[in-house]
N, C-alpha and C positions, 0 to 999 in steps of 0.2 A: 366431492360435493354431489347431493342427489339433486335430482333433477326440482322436487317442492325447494329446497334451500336454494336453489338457482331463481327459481319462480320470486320467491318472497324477497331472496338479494336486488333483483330487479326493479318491484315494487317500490323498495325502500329506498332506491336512487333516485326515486319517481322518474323513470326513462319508460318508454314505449320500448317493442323489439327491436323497432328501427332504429333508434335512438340508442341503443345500448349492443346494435350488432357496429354501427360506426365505430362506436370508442372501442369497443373489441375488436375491430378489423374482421371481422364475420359478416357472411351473409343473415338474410333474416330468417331464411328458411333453415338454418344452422341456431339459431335463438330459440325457435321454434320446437325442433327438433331437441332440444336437451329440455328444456321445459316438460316437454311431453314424454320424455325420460325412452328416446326414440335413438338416441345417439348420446354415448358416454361423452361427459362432459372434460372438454382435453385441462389439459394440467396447467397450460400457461393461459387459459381463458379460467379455468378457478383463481389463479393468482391473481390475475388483473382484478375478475370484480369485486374478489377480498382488499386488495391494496384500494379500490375503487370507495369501499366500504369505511374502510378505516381511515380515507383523508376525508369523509362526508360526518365519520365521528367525532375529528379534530372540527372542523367548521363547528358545532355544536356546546365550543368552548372549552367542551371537557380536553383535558391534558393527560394520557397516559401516561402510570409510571414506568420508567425502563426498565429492563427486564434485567438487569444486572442487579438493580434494588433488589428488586422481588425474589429472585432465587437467591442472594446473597452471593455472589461471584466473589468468589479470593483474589488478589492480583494477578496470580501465575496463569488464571483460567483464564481474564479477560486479553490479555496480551495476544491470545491465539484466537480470539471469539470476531468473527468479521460483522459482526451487529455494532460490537463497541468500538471498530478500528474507523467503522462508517459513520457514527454517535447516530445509531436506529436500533433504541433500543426500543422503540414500541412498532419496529417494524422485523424483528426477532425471526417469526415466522415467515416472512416472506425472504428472507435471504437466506441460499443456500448455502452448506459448509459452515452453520452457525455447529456447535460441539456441546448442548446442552447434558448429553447424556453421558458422555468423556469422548463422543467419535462421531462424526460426519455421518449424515444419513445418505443411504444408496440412491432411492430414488426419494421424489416429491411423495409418492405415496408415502413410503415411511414415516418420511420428514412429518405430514400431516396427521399423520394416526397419533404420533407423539404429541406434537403440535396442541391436537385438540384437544388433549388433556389436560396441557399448563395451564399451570392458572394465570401466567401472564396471559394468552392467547383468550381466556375465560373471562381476565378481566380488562383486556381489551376489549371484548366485543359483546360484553356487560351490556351496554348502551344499544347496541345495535340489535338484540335480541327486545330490550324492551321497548324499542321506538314502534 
């Protein structure tokens, strides 16, 4: 996540840095600091304000479809998929060890360079680009 996409994630929670270093467990001079694109923004502070993002999506009525529809998952795939053993299928990208491509991503980076291409994660956060 860059540092503008951190800024505007922010924005759209309507939180202050204050108010949005609490719910991240962060200081505010640490809010601060990745906004200003001063300090790389760590990987379980992108998780959070994405997961942050996507239950302020659901509040808005709309219902994602799960990502098992969308990609069309065979049976043999789902049984090893940890999105559909937890039924979070519109939470896909934020769990680790999901197997979309036939194998577990290394790190969260990977996970999210992939990630950002699905169209599930695209049409998850459909709403949230146009809010």
């Amino acid at each position: 996540m860059e540092s503008s996409q951190f800024k505007q994630s922010r924005a759209k929670l309507e939180k202050t840095q204050k108010e949005l270093a609490q719910l991240l467990g962060v200081s505010i001079k640490a809010i601060h600091s990745y906004e200003q694109g001063w300090r790389k923004i760590p990987h379980h502070v992108e998780r959070q304000v994405l997961f942050l993002l996507s239950r302020s999506i659901l509040d808005t009525g709309k219902t994602p479809d799960k990502c098992w529809d969308i990609q069309n998952c065979p049976d043999k795939k789902l049984q090893k998929c940890p999105a559909w053993e937890f039924n979070a299928g519109d939470l896909c990208w934020f769990i680790n060890g999901t197997k979309c491509n036939g194998e577990a991503h290394n790190s969260w980076d990977d996970k999210m360079e992939e990630c950002k291409k699905c169209e599930v994660f695209k049409r998850f956060f459909e709403t949230e680009k146009g809010s």
